[in-house]
PLY file of the C-alpha trace (Angstrom):
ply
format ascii 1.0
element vertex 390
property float x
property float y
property float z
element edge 389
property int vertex1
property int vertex2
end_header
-40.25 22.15 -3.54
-39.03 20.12 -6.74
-40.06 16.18 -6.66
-36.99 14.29 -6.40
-35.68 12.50 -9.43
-35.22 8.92 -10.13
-32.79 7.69 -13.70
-33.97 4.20 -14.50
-31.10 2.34 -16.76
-32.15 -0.59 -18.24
-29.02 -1.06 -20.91
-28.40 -4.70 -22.20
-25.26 -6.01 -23.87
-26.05 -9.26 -22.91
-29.00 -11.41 -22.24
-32.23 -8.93 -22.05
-35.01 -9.67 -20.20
-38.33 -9.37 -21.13
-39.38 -7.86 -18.07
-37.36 -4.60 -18.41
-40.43 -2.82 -19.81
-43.36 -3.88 -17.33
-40.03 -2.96 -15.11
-39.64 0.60 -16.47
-43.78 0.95 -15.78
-44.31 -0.36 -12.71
-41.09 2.41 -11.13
-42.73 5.06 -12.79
-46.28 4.63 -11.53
-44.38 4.15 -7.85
-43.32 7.75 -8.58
-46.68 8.82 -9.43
-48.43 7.50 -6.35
-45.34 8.92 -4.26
-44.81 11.81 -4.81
-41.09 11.34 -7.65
-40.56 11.55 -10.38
-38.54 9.06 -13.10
-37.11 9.10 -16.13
-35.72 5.61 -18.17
-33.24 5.81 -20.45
-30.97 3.11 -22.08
-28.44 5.89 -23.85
-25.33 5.74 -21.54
-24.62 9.00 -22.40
-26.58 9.70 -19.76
-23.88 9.41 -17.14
-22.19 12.57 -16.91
-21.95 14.27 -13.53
-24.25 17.19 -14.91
-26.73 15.11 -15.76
-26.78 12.51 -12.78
-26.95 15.69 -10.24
-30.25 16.00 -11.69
-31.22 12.51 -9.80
-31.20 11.52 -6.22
-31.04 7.95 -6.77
-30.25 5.48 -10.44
-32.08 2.02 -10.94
-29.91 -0.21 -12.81
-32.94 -2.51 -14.44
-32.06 -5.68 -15.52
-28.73 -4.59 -16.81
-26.52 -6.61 -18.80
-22.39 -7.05 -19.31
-20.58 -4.38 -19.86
-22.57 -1.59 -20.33
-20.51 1.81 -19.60
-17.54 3.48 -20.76
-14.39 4.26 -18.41
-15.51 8.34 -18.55
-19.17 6.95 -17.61
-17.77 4.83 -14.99
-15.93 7.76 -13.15
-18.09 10.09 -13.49
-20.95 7.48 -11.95
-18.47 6.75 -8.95
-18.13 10.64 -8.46
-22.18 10.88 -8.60
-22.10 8.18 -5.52
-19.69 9.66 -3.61
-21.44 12.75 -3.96
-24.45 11.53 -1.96
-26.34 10.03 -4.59
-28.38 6.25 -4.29
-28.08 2.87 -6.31
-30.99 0.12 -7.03
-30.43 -3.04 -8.63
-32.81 -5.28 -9.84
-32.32 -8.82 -10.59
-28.67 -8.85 -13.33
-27.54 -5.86 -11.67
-25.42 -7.70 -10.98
-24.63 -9.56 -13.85
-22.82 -6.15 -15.16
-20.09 -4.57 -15.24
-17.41 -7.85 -14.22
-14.58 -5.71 -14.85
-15.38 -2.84 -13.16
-14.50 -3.83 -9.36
-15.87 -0.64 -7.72
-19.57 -1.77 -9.58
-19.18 -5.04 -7.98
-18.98 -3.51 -4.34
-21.72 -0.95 -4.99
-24.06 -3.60 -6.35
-22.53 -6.20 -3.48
-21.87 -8.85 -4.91
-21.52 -10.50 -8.64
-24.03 -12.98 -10.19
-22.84 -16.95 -10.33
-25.15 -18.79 -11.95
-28.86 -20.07 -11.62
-31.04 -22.95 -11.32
-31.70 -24.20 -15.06
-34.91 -26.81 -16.41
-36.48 -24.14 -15.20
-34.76 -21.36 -14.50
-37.63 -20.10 -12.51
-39.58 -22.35 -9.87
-40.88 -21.58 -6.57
-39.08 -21.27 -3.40
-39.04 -19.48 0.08
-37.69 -16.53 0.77
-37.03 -15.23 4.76
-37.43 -11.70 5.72
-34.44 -11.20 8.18
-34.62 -7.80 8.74
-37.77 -5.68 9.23
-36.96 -2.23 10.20
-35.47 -1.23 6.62
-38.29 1.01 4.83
-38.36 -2.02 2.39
-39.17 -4.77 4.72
-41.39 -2.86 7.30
-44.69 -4.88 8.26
-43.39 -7.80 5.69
-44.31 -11.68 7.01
-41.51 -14.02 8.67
-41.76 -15.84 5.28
-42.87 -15.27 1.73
-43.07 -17.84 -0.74
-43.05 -16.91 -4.30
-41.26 -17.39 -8.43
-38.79 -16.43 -10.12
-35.33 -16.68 -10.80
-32.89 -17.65 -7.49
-29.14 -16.34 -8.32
-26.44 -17.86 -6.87
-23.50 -15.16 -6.04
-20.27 -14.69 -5.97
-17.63 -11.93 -4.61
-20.48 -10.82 -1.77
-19.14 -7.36 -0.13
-19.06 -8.14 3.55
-20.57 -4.54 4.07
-23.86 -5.88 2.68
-26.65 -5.70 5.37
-28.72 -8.81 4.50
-32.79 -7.84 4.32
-33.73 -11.06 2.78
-32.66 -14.43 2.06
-33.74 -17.71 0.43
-33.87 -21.24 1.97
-31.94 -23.63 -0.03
-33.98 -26.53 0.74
-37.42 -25.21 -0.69
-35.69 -25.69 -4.21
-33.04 -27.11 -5.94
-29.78 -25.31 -7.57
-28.72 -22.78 -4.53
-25.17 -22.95 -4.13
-25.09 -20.55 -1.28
-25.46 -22.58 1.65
-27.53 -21.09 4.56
-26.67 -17.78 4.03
-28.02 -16.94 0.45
-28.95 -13.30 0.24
-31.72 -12.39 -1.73
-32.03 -8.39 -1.33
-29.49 -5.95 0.98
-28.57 -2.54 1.42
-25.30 -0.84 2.42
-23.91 2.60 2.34
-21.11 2.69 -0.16
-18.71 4.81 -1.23
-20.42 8.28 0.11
-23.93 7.34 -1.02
-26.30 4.72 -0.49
-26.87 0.89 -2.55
-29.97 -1.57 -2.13
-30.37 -4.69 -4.57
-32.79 -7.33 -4.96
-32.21 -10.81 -6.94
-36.29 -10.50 -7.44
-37.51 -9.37 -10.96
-36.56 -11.65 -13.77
-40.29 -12.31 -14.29
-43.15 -10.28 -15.82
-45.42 -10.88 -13.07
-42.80 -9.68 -10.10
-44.10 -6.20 -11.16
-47.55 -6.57 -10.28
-47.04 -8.70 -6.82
-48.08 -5.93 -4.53
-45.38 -7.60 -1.81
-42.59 -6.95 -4.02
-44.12 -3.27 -4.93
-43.91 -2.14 -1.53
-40.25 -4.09 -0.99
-38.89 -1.80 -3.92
-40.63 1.29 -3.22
-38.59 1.32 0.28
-35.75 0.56 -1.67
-36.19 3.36 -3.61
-36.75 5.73 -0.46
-33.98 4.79 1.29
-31.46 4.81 -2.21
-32.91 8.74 -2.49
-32.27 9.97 0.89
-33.82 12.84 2.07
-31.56 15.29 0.50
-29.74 16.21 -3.41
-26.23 14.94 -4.67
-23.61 17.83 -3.82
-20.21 17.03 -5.84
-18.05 18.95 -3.47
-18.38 15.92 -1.76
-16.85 14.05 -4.54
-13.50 12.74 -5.71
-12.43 16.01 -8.28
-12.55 14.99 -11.79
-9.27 13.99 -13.40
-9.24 17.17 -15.95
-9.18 19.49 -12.82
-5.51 18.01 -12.37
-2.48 20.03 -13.33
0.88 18.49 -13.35
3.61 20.15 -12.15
6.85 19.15 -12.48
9.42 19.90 -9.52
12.57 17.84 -10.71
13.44 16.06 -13.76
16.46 14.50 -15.48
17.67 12.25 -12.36
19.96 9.80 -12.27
17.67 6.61 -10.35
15.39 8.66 -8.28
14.52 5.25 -5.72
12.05 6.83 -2.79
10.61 10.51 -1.22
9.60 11.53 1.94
7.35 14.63 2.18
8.47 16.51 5.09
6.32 19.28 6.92
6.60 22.83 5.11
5.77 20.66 1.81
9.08 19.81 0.94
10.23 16.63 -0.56
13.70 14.97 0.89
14.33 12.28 -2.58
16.83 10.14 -3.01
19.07 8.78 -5.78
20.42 5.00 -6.44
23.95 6.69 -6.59
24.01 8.16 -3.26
22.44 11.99 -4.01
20.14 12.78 -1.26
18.11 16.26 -2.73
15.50 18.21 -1.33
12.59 20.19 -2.76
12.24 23.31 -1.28
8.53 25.27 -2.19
9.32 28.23 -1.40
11.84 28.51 -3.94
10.20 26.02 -6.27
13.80 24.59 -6.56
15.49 21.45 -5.91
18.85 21.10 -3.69
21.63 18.13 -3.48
21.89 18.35 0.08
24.28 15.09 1.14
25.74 12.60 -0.84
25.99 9.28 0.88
29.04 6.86 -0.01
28.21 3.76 -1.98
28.81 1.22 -3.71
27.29 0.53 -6.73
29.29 -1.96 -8.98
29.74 -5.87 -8.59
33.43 -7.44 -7.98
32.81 -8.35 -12.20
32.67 -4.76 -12.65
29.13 -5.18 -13.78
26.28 -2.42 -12.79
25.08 -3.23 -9.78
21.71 -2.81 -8.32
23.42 -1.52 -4.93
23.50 2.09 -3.36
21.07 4.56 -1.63
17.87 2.17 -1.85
15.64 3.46 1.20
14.47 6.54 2.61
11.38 7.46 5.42
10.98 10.35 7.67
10.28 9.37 10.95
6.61 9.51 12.45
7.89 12.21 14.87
10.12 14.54 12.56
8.21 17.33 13.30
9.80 17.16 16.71
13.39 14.87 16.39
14.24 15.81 12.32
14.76 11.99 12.07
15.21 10.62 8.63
16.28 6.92 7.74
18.02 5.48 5.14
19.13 2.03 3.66
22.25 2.13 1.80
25.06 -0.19 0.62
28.37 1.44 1.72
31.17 2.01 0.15
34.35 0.05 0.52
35.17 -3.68 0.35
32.91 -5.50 2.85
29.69 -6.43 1.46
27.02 -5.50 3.42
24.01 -3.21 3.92
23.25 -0.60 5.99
20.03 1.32 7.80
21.19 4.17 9.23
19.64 7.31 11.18
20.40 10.70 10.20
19.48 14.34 12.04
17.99 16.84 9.55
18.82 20.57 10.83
16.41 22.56 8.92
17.32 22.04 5.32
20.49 20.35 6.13
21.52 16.84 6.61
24.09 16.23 8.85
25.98 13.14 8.16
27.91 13.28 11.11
24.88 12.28 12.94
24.68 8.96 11.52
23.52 6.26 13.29
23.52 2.36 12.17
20.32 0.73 13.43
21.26 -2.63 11.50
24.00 -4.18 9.26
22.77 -6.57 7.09
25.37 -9.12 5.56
25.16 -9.51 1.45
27.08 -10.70 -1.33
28.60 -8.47 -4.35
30.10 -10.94 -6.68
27.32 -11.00 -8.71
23.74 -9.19 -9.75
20.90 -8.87 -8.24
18.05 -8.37 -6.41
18.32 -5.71 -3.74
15.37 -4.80 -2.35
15.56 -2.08 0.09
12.17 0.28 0.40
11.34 1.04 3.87
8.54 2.54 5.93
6.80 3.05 8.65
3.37 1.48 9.92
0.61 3.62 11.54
2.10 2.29 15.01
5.69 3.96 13.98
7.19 0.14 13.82
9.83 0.53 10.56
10.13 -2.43 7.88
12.24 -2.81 5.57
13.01 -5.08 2.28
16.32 -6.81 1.84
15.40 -8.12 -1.66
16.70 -11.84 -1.87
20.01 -11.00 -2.99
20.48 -13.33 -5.59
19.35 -13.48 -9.71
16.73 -15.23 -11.67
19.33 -18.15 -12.21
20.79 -18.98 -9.00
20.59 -22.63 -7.70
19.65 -22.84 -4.40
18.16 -19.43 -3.58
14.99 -17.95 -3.51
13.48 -17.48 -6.31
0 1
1 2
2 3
3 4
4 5
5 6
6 7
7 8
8 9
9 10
10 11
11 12
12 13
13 14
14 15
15 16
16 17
17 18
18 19
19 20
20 21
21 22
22 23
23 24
24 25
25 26
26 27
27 28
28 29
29 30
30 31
31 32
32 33
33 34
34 35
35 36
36 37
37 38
38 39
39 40
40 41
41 42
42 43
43 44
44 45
45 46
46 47
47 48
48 49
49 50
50 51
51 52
52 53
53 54
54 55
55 56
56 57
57 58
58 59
59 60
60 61
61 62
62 63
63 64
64 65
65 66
66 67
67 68
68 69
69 70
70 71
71 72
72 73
73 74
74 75
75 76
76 77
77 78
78 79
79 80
80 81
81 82
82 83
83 84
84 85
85 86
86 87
87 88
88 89
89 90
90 91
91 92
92 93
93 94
94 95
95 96
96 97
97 98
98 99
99 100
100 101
101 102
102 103
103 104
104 105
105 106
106 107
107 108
108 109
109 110
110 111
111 112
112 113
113 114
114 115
115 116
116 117
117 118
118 119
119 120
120 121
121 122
122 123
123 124
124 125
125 126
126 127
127 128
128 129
129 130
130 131
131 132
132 133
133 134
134 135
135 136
136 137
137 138
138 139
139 140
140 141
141 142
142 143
143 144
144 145
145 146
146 147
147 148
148 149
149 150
150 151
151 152
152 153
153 154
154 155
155 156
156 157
157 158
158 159
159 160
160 161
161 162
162 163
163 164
164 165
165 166
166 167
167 168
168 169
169 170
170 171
171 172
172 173
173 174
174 175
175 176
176 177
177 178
178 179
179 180
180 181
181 182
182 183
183 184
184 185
185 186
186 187
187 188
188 189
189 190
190 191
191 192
192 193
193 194
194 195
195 196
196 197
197 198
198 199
199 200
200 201
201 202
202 203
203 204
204 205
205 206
206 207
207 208
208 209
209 210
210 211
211 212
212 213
213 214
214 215
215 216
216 217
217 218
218 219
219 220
220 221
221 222
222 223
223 224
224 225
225 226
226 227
227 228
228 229
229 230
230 231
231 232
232 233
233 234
234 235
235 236
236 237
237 238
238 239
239 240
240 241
241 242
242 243
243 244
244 245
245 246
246 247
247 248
248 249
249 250
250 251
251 252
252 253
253 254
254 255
255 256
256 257
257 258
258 259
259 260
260 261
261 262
262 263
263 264
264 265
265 266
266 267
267 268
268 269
269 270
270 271
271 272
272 273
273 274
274 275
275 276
276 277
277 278
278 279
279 280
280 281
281 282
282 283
283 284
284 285
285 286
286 287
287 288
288 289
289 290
290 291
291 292
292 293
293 294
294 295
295 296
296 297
297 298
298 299
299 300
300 301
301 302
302 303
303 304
304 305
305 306
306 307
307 308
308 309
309 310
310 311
311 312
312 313
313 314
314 315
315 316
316 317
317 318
318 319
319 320
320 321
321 322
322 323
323 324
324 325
325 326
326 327
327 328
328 329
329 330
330 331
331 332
332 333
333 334
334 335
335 336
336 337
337 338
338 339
339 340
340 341
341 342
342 343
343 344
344 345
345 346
346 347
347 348
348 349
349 350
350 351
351 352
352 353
353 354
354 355
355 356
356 357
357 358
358 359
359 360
360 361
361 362
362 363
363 364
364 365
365 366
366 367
367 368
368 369
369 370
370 371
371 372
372 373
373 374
374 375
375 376
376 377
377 378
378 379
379 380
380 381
381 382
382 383
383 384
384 385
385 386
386 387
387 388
388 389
């Protein structure tokens, strides 16, 4: 059988530590003694999906800011979701601050250190000892480097280690300040450690052993398979089923793949797929003007299939009907096939509003996964009004 693959990344594009190369040494003569093998690169271009199926896990290495493109970025997301493993070391996760998904994989986002020095000694407590990186490890283990404080921590993060605040000064974590965690993510699997600023981390045999069970566990016992991943946007072809509306508002896509839509001026159409063509199938009475003759924001506003319209042919909309009392309806119709019939209508709720003047009508509405409906009634008012929300 093939060794597995490990891609160490050690791109900067902001501070760069000194340790990435004793870093970039001390991985690949891990993979040496055990049986992997690793490749370090700093080109970006190495994150294409071909290329990352190649790996079973990526060690981001002292990474800085912002150091991939948005095609990098997806295609990285695709190669965890396709089974594939993460390891940070030490400003892991002090990259990538725009990129929210990065924050979650890495767990959390870097917030500062202690300064005058930067690196002292403190104690670190081993929490958890059954993860291949913390098997046989003491209760405690004192050693140096550089403590981050953190911000944004995922709450999926299984803490392995953590630091106690009062054996040095500058944590701003309180008594839970992780030091090193794991978590699947996403599909694939994510272990960080704060540990690693310093030259010397890379020879403490303690800290060898912690990151070689990081590495096992990031590698899983078995390759990346992209079927398993979200498809890449090129694979998408748009097709167009209706165009040139008149205020398309809200769809509901009914079983048999066809789309009930609705428009602001009371057209209710369906999409039929086995025709590819669209039908006006009802068209609901509203209003649509203020009493200043001004356009209004009024009319067919909501629309939802009901949970069960498999088996009742429920739909629901919110409307403002025509004629001269201001108010606005949601109302239950019966669809018969491809029909509506609108002499099924029933009026679930009346709600009172004004018409004199624009604006603000709200009226989406849908259903939660307990089939309760809600519904928005906008505040009914404009920008300007004294007295009235906003």
């Amino acid at each position: 059988a093939q060794e597995p693959r490990v891609l160490v990344f050690s791109k900067t594009a902001g501070f760069r530590h000194s340790s990435i190369g004793v870093g970039i040494g001390a991985v690949k003569k891990l993979g040496q003694e055990n049986g992997f093998s690793v490749d370090a690169t700093e080109d970006a271009g190495a994150f294409t999906s071909k290329n990352l199926a190649l790996y079973r896990a990526v060690v981001f290495l002292n990474t800085t800011g912002d150091v991939l493109d948005n095609a990098q970025q997806d295609d990285f997301e695709r190669y965890i979701q396709a089974g594939g493993g993460y390891v940070g070391i030490h400003s892991a996760t002090d990259t990538e601050y725009d990129w929210p998904w990065y924050g979650r994989l890495a767990g959390a986002y870097f917030n500062g250190h202690p300064n005058n020095p930067n690196v002292r000694k403190a104690t670190f407590r081993v929490l958890d000892k059954s993860h291949p990186s913390t098997q046989g490890f003491p209760d405690r283990w004192d050693r140096e480097d550089e403590f981050y404080n953190f911000k944004s921590i995922d709450p999926t993060i299984h803490v392995l280690v953590d630091i106690d605040e009062k054996s040095y000064e500058g944590g701003t974590n309180g008594d839970h300040h992780p030091m090193s965690w794991y978590h699947d993510f996403d599909g694939g699997r994510a272990w960080y450690t704060n540990m690693g600023h310093t030259e010397a981390t890379f020879s403490e045999p303690l800290f060898l052993r912690h990151l070689l069970g990081g590495l096992r566990y990031a590698m899983g016992t078995r390759n990346v398979d992209f079927s398993r991943a979200r498809p890449e946007e090129n694979r998408f072809t748009k097709v167009i089923l209706a165009e040139k509306l008149d205020e398309p508002v809200e769809l509901a896509v009914l079983p048999g793949e066809r789309v009930l839509f609705i428009e602001r001026h009371g057209y209710v159409n369906l999409y039929s797929p086995t025709t590819g063509r669209v039908r006006r199938i009802a068209t609901i009475p509203v209003s649509t003007k203020y009493a200043d003759s001004s356009q209004a924001e009024d009319g067919l506003l909501g629309l939802a299939a009901d949970p069960g319209f498999a088996k009742n042919g429920w739909v629901y909309m919110y409307y403002s009907p025509a004629g001269t009392e201001a108010k606005n309806v949601l109302a239950r119709f019966q669809m018969n096939g491809d029909s509506l019939d609108l002499a099924s209508k029933k009026i679930l709720l009346e709600i009172p509003t004004q018409r004199l003047k624009c604006c603000h009508t709200g009226g989406s509405i849908a259903f939660d996964s307990k089939g309760n409906l809600y519904m928005s009634t906008g505040d009914n008012s404009n920008p300007f009004a004294s007295g009235y929300a906003p």
